[in-house]
mmCIF file of the N, C-alpha and C atoms, coordinates in Angstrom:
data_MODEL
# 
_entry.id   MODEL 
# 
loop_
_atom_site.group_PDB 
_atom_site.id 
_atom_site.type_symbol 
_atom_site.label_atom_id 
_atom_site.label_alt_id 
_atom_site.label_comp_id 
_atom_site.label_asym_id 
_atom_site.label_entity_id 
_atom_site.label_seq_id 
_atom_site.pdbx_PDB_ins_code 
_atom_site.Cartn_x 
_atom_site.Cartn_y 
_atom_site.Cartn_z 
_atom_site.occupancy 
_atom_site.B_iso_or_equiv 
_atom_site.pdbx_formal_charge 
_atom_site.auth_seq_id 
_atom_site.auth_comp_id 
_atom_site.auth_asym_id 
_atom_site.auth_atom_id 
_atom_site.pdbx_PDB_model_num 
ATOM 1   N N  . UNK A 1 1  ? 45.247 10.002  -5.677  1.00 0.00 ? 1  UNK A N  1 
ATOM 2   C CA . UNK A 1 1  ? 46.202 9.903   -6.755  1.00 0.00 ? 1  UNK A CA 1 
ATOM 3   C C  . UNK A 1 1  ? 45.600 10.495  -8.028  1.00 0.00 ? 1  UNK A C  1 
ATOM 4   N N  . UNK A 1 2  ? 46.219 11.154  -8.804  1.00 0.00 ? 2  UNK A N  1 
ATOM 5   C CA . UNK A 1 2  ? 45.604 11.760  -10.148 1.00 0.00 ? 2  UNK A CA 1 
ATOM 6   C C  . UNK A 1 2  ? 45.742 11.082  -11.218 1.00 0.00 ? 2  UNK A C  1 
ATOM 7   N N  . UNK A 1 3  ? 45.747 9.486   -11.249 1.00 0.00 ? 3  UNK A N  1 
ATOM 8   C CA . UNK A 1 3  ? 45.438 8.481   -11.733 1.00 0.00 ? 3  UNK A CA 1 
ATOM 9   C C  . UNK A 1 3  ? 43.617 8.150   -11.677 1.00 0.00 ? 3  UNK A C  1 
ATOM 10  N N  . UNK A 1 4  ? 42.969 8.720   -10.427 1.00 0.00 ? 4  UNK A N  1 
ATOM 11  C CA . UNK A 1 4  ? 41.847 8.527   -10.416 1.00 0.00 ? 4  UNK A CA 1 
ATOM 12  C C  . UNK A 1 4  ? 40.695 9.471   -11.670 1.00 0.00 ? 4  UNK A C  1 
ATOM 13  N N  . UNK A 1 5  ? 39.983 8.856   -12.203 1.00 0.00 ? 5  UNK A N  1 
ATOM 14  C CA . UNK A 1 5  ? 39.304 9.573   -13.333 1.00 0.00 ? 5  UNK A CA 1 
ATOM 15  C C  . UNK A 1 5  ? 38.588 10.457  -13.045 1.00 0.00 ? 5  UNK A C  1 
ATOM 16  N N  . UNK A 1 6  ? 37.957 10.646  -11.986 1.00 0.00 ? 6  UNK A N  1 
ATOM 17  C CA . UNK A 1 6  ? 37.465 11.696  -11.262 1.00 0.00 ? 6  UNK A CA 1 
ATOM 18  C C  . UNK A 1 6  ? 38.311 12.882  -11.215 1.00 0.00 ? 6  UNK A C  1 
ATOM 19  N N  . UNK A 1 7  ? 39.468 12.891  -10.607 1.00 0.00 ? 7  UNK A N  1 
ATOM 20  C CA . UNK A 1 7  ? 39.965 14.358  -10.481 1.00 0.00 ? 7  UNK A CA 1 
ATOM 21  C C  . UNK A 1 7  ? 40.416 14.674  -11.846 1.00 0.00 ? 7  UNK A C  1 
ATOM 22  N N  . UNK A 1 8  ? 40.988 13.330  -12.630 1.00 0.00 ? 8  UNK A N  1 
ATOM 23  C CA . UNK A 1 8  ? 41.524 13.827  -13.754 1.00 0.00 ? 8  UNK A CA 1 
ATOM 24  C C  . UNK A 1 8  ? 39.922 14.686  -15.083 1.00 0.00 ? 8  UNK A C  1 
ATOM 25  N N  . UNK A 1 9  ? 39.289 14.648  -14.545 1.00 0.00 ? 9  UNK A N  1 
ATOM 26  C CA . UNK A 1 9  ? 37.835 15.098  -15.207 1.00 0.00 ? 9  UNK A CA 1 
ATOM 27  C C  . UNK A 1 9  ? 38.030 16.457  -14.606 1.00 0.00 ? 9  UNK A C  1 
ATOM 28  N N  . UNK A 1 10 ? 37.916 16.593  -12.988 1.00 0.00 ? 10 UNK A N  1 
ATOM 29  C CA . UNK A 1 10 ? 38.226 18.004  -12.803 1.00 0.00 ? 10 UNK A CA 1 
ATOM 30  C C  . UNK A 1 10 ? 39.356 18.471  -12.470 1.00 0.00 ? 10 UNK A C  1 
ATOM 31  N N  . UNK A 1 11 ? 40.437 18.347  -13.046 1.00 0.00 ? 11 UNK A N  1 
ATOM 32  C CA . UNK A 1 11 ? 41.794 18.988  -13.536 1.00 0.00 ? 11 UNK A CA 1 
ATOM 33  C C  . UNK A 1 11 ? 41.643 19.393  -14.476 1.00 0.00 ? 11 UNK A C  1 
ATOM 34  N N  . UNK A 1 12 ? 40.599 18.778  -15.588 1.00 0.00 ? 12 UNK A N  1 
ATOM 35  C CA . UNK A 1 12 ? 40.495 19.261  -17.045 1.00 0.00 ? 12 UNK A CA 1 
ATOM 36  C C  . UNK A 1 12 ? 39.605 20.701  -16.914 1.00 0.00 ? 12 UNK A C  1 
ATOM 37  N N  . UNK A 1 13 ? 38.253 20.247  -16.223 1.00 0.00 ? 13 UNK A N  1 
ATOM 38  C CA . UNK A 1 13 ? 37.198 21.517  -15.764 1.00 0.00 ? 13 UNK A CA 1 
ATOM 39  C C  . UNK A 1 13 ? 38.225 22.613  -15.405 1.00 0.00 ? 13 UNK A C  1 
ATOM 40  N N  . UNK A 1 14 ? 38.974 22.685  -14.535 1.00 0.00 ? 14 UNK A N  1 
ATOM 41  C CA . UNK A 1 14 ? 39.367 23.612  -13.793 1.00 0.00 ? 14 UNK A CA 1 
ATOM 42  C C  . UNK A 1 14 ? 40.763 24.134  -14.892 1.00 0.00 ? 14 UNK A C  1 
ATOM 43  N N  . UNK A 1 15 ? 40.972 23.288  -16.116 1.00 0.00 ? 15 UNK A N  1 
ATOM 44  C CA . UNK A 1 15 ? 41.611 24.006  -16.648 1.00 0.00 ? 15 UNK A CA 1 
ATOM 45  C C  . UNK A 1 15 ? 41.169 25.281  -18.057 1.00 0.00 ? 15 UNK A C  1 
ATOM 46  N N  . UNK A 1 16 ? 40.246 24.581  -18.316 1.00 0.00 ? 16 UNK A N  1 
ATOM 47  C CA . UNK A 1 16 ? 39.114 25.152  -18.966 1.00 0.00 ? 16 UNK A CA 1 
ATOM 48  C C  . UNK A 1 16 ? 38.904 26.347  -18.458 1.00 0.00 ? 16 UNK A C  1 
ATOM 49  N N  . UNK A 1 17 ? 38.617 26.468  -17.398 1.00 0.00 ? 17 UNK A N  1 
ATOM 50  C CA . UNK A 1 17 ? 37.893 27.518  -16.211 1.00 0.00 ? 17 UNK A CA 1 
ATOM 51  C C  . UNK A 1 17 ? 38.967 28.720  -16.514 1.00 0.00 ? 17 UNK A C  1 
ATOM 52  N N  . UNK A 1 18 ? 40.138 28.189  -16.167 1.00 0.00 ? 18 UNK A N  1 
ATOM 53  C CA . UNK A 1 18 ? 41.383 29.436  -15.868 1.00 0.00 ? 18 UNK A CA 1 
ATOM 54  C C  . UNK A 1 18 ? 41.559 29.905  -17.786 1.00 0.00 ? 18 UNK A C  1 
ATOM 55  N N  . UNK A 1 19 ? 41.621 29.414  -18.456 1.00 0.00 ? 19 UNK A N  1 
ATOM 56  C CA . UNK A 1 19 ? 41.624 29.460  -19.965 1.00 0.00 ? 19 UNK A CA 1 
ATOM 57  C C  . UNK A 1 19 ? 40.187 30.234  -20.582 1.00 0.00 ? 19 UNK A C  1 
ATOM 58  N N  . UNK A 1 20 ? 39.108 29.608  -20.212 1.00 0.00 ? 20 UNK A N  1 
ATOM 59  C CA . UNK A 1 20 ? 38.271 30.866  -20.295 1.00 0.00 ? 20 UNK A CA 1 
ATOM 60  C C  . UNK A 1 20 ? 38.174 31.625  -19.776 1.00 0.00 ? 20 UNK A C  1 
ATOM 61  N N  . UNK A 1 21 ? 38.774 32.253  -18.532 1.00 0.00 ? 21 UNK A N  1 
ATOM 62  C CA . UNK A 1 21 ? 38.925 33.294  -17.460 1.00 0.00 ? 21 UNK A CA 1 
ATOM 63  C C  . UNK A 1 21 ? 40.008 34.265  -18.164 1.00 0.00 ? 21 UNK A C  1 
ATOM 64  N N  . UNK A 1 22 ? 41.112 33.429  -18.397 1.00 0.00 ? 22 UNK A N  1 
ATOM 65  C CA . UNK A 1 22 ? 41.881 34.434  -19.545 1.00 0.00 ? 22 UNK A CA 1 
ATOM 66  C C  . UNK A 1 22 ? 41.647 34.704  -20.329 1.00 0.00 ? 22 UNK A C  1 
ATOM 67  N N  . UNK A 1 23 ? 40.679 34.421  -21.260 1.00 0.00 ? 23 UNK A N  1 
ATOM 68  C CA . UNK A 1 23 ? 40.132 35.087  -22.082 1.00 0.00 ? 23 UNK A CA 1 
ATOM 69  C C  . UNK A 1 23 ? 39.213 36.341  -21.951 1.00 0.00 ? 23 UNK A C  1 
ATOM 70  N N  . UNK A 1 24 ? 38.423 35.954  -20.626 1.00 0.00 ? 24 UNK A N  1 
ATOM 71  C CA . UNK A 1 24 ? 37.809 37.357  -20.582 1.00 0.00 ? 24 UNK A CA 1 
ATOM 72  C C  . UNK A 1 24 ? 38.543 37.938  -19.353 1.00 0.00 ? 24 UNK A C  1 
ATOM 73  N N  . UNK A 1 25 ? 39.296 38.257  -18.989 1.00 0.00 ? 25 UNK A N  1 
ATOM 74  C CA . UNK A 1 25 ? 40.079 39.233  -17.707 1.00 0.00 ? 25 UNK A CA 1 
ATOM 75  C C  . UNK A 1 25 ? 39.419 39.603  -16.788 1.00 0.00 ? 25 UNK A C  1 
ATOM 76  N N  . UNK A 1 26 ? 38.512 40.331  -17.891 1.00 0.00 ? 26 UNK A N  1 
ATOM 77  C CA . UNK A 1 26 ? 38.053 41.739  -16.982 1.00 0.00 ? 26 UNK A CA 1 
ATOM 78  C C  . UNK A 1 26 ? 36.603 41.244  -16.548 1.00 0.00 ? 26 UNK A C  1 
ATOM 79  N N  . UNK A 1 27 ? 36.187 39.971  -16.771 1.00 0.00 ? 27 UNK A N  1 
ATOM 80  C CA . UNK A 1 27 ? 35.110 39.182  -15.835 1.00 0.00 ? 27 UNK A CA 1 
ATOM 81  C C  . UNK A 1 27 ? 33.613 39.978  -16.669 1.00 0.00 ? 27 UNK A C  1 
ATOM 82  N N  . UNK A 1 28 ? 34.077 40.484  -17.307 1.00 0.00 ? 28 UNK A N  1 
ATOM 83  C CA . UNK A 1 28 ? 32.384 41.380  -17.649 1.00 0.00 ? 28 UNK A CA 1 
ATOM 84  C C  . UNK A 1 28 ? 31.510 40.592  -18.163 1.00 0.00 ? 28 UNK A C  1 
ATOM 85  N N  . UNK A 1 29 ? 31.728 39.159  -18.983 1.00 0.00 ? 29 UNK A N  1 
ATOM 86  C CA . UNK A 1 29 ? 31.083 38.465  -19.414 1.00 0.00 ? 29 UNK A CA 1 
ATOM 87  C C  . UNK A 1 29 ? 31.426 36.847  -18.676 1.00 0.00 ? 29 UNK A C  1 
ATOM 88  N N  . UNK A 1 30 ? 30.801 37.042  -17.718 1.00 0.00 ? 30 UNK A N  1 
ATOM 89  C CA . UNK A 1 30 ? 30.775 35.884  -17.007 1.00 0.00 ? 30 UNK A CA 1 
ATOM 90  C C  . UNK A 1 30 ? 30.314 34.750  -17.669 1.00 0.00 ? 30 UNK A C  1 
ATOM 91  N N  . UNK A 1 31 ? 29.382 34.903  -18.663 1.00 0.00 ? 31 UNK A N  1 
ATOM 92  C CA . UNK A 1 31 ? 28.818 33.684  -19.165 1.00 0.00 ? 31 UNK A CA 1 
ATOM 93  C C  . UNK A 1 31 ? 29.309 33.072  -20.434 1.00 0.00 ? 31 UNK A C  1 
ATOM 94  N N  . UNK A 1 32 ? 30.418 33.574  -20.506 1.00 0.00 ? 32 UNK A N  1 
ATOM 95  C CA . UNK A 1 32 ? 31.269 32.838  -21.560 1.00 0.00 ? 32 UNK A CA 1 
ATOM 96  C C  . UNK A 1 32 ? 32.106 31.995  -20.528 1.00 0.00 ? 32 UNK A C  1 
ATOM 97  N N  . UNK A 1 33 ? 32.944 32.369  -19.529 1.00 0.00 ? 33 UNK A N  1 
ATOM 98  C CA . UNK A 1 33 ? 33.360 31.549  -18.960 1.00 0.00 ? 33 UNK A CA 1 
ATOM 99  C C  . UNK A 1 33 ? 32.431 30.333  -18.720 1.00 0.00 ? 33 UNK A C  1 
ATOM 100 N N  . UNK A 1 34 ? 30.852 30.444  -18.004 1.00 0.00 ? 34 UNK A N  1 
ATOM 101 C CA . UNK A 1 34 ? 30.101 29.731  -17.985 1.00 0.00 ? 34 UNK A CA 1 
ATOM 102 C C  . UNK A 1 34 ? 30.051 28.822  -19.203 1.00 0.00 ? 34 UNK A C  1 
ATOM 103 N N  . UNK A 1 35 ? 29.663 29.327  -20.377 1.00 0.00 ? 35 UNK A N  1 
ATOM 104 C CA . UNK A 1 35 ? 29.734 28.641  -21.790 1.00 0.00 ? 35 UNK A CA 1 
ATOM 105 C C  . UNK A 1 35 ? 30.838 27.871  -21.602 1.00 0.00 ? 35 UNK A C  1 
ATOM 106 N N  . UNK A 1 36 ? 32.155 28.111  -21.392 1.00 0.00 ? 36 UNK A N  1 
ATOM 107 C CA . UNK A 1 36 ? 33.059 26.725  -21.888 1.00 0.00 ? 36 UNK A CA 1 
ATOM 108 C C  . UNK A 1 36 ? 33.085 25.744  -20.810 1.00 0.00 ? 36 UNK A C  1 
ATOM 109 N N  . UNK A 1 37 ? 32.552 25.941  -19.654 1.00 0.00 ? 37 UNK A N  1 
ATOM 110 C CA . UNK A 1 37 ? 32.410 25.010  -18.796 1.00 0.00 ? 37 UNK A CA 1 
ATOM 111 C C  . UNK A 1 37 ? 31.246 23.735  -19.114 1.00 0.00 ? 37 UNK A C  1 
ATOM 112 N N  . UNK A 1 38 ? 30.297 24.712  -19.345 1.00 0.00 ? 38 UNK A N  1 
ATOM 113 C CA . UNK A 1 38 ? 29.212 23.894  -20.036 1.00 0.00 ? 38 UNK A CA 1 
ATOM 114 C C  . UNK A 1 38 ? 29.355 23.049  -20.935 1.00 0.00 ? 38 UNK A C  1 
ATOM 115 N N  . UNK A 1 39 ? 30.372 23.786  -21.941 1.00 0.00 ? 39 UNK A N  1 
ATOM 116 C CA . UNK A 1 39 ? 30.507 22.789  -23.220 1.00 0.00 ? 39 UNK A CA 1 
ATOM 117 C C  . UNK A 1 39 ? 31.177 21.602  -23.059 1.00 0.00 ? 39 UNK A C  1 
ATOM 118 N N  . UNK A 1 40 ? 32.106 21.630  -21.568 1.00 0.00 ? 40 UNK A N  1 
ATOM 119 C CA . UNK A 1 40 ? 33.148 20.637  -21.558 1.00 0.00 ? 40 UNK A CA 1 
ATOM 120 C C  . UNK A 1 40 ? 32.101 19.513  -20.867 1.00 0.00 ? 40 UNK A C  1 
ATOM 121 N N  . UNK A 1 41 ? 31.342 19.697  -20.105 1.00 0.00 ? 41 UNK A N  1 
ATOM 122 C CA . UNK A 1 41 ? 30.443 19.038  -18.980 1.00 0.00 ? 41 UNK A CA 1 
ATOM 123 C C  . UNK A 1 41 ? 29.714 18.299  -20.487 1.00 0.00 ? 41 UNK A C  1 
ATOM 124 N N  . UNK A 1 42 ? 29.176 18.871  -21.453 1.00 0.00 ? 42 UNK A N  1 
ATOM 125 C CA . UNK A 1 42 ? 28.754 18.083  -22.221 1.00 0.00 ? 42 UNK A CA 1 
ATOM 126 C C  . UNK A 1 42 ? 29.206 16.929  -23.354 1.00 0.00 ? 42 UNK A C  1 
ATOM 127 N N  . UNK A 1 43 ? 30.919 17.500  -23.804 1.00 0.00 ? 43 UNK A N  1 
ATOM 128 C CA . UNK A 1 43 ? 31.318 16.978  -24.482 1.00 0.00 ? 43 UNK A CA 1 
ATOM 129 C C  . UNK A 1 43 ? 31.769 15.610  -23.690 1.00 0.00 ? 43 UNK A C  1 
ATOM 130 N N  . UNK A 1 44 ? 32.102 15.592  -22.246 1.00 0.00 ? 44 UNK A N  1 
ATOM 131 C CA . UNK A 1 44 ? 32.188 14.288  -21.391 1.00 0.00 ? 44 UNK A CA 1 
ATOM 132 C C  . UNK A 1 44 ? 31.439 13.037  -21.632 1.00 0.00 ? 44 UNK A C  1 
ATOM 133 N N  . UNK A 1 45 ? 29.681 14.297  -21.233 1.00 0.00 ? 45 UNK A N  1 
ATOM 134 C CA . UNK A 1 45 ? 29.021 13.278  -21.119 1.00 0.00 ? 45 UNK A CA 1 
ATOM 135 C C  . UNK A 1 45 ? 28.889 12.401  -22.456 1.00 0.00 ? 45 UNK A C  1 
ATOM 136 N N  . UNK A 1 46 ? 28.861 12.644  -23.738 1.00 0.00 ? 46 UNK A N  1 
ATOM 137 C CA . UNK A 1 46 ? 28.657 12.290  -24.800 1.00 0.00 ? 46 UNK A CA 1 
ATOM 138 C C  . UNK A 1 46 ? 29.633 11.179  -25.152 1.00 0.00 ? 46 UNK A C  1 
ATOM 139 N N  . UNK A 1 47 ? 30.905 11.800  -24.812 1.00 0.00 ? 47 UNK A N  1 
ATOM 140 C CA . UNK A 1 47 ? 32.031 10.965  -24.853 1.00 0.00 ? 47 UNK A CA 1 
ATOM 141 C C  . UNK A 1 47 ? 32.198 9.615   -24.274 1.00 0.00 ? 47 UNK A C  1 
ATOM 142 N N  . UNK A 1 48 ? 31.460 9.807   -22.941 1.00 0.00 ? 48 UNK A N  1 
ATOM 143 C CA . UNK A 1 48 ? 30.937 8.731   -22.329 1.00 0.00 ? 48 UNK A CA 1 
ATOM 144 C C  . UNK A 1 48 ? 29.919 8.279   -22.855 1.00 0.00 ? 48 UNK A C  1 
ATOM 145 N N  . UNK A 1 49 ? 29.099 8.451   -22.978 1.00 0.00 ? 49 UNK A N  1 
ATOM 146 C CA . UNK A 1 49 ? 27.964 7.379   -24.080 1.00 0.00 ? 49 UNK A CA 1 
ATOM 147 C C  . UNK A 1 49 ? 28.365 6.542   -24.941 1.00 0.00 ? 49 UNK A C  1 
ATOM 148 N N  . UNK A 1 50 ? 29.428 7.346   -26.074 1.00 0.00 ? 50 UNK A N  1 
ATOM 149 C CA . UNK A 1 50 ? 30.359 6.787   -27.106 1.00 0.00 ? 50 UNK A CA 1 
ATOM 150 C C  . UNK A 1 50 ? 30.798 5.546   -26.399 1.00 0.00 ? 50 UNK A C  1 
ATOM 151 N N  . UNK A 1 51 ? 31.571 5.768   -24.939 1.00 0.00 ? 51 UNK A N  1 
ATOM 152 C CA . UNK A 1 51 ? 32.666 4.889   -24.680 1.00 0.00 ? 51 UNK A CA 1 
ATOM 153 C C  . UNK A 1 51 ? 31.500 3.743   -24.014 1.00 0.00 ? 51 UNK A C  1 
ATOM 154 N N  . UNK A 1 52 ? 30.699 4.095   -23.689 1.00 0.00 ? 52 UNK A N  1 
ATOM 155 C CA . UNK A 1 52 ? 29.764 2.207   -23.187 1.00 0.00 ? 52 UNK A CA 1 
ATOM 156 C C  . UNK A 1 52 ? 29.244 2.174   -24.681 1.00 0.00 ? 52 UNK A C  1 
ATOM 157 N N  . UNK A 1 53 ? 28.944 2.585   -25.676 1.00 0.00 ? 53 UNK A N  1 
ATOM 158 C CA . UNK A 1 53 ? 28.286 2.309   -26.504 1.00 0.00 ? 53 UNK A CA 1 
ATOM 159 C C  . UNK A 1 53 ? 29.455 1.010   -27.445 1.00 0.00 ? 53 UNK A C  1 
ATOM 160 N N  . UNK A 1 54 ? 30.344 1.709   -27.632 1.00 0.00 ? 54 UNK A N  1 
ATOM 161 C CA . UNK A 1 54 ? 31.300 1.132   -28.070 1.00 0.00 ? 54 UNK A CA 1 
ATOM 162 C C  . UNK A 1 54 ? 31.976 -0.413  -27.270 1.00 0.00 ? 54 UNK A C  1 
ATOM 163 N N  . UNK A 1 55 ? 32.015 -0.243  -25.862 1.00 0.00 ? 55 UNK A N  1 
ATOM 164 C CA . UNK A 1 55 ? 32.406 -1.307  -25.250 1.00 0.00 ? 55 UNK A CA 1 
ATOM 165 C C  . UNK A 1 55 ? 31.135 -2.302  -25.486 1.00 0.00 ? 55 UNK A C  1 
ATOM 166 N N  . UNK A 1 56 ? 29.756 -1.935  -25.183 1.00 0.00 ? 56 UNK A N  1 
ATOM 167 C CA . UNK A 1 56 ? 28.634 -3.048  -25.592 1.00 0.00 ? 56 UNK A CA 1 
ATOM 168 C C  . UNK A 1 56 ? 28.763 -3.596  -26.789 1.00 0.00 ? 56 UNK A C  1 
ATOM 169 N N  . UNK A 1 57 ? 28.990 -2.758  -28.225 1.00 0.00 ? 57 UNK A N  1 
ATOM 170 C CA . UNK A 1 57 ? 29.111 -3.578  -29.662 1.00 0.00 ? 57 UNK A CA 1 
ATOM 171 C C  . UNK A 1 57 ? 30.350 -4.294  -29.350 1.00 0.00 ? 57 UNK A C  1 
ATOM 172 N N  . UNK A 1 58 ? 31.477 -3.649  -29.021 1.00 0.00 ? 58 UNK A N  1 
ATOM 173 C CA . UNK A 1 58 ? 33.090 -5.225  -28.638 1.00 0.00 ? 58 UNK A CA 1 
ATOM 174 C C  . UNK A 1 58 ? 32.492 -6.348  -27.990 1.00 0.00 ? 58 UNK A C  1 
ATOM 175 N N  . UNK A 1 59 ? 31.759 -6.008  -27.108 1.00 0.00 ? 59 UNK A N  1 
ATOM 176 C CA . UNK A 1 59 ? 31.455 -7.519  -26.320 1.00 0.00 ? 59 UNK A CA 1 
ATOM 177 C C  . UNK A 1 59 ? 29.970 -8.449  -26.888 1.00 0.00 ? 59 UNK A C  1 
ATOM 178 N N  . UNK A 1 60 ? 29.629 -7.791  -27.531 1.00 0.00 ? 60 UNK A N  1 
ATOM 179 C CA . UNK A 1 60 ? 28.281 -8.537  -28.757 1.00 0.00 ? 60 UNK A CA 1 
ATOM 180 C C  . UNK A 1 60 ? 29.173 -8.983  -29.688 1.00 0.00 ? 60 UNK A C  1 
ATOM 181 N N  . UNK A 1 61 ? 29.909 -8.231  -29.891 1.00 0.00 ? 61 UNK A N  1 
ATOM 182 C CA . UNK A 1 61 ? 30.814 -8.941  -31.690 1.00 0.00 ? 61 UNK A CA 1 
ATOM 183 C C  . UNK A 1 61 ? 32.127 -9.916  -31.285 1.00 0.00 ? 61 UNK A C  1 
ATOM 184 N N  . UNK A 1 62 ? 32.362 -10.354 -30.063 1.00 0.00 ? 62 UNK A N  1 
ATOM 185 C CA . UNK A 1 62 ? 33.590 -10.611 -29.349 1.00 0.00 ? 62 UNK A CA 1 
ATOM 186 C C  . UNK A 1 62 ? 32.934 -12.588 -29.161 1.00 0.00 ? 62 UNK A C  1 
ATOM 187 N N  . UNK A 1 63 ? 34.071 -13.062 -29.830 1.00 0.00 ? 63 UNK A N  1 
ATOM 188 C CA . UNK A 1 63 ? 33.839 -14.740 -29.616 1.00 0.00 ? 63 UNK A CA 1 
ATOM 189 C C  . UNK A 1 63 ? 33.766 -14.987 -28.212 1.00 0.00 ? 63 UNK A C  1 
ATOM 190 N N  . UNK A 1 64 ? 32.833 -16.623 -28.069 1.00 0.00 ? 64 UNK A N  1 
ATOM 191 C CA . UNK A 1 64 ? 33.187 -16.540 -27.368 1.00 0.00 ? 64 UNK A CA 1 
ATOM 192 C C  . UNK A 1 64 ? 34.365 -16.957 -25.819 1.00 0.00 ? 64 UNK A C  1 
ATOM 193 N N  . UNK A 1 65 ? 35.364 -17.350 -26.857 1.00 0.00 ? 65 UNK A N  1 
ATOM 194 C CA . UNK A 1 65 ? 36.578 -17.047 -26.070 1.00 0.00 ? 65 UNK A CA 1 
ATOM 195 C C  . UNK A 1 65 ? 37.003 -15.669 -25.637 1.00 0.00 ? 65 UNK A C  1 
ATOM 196 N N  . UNK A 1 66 ? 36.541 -14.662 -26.452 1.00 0.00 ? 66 UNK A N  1 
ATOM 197 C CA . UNK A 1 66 ? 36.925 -13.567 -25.748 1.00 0.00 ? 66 UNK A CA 1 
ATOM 198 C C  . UNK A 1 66 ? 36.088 -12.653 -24.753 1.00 0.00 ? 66 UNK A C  1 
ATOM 199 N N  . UNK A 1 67 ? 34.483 -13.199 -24.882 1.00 0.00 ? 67 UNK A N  1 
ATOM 200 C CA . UNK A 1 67 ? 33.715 -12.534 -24.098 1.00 0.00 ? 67 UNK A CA 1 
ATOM 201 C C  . UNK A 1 67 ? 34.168 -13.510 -22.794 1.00 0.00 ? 67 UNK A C  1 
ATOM 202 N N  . UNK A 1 68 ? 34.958 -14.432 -22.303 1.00 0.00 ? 68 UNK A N  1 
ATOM 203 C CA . UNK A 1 68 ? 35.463 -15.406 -21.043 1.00 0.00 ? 68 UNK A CA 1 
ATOM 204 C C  . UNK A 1 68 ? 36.422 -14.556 -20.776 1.00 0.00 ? 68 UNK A C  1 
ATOM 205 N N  . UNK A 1 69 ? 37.479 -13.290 -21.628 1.00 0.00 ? 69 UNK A N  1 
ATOM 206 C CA . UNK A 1 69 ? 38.696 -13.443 -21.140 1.00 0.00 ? 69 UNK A CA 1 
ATOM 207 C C  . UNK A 1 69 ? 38.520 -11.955 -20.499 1.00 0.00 ? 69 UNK A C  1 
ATOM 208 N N  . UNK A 1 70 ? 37.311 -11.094 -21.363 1.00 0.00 ? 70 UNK A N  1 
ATOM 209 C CA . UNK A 1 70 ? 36.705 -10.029 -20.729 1.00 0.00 ? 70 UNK A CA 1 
ATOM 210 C C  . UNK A 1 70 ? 35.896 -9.931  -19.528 1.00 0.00 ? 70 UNK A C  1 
ATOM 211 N N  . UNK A 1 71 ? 35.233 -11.027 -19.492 1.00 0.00 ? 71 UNK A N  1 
ATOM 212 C CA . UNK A 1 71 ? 34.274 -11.088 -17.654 1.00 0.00 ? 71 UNK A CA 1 
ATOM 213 C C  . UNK A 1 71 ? 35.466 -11.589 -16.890 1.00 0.00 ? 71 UNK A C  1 
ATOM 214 N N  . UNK A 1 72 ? 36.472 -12.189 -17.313 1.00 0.00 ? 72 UNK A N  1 
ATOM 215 C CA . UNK A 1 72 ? 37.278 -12.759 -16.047 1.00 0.00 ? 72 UNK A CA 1 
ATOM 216 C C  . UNK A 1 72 ? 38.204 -11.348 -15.881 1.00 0.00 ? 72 UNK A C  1 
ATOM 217 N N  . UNK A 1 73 ? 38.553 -10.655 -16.765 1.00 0.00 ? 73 UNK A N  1 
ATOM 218 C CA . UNK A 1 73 ? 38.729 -9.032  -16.230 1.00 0.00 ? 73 UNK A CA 1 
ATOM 219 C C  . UNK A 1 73 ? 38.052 -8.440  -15.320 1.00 0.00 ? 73 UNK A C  1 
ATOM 220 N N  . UNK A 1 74 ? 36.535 -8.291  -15.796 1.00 0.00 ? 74 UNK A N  1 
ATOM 221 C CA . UNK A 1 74 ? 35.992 -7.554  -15.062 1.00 0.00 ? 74 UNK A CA 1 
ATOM 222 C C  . UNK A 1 74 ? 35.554 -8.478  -13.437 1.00 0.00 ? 74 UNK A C  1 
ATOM 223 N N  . UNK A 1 75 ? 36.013 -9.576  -13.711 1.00 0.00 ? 75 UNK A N  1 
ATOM 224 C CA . UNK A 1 75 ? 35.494 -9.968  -12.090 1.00 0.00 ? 75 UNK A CA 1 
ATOM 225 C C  . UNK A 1 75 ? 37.069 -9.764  -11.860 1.00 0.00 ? 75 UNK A C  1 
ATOM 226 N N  . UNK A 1 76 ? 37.792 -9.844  -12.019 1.00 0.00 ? 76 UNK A N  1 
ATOM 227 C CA . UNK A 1 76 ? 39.113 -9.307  -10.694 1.00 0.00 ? 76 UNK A CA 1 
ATOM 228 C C  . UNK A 1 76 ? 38.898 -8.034  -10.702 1.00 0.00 ? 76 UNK A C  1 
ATOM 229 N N  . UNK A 1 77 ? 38.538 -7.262  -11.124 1.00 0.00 ? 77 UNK A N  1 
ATOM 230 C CA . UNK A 1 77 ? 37.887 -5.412  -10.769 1.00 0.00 ? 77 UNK A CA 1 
ATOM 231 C C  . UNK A 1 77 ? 37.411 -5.218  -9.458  1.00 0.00 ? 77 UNK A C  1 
ATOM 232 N N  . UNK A 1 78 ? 36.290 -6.537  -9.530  1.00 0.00 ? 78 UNK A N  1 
ATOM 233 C CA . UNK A 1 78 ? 35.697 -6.177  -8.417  1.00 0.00 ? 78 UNK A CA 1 
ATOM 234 C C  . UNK A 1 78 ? 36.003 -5.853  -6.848  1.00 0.00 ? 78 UNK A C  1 
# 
C-alpha cells in the first residue's frame, strides 16, 4: 500500500530522479542527476534526526499523564 513510508520515500527519490533527468536530457552530465538524488537522501536523513529529536524533547517535557497516554500508544503499535 503507498501508505507505507518506505515506498512513499521512494516515490519521492524516483521523482526527483525523472525531474533531474529532465533537466539534463541529453544525460551528458550524469552527476547532476546524481547531485539531486544525493541531496534528497540527505535532506531525509536530517529530517529524520529532527523528527526523533523532537519526539524525545515532547516526551521529556510531557506530564506525567501524558507520557501514560503516549506508551499506551506505542504499546498497541506493537
Amino acid at each position: 500500500m503507498i501508505t507505507e513510508r518506505w515506498i512513499q520515500r521512494a516515490l519521492a527519490l524516483v521523482a526527483v530522479w525523472f525531474m533531474a533527468s529532465a533537466v539534463d536530457q541529453e544525460s551528458e552530465h550524469w552527476w547532476l542527476v546524481c547531485s539531486f538524488f544525493a541531496i534528497v537522501l540527505v535532506l531525509e536523513f536530517l529530517a529524520f534526526r529532527h523528527g526523533v529529536a523532537t519526539g524525545i524533547h515532547i516526551y521529556k517535557n510531557a506530564s506525567p499523564t501524558e507520557r501514560r497516554d503516549i506508551d499506551k500508544i506505542m504499546e498497541s503499535e506493537k
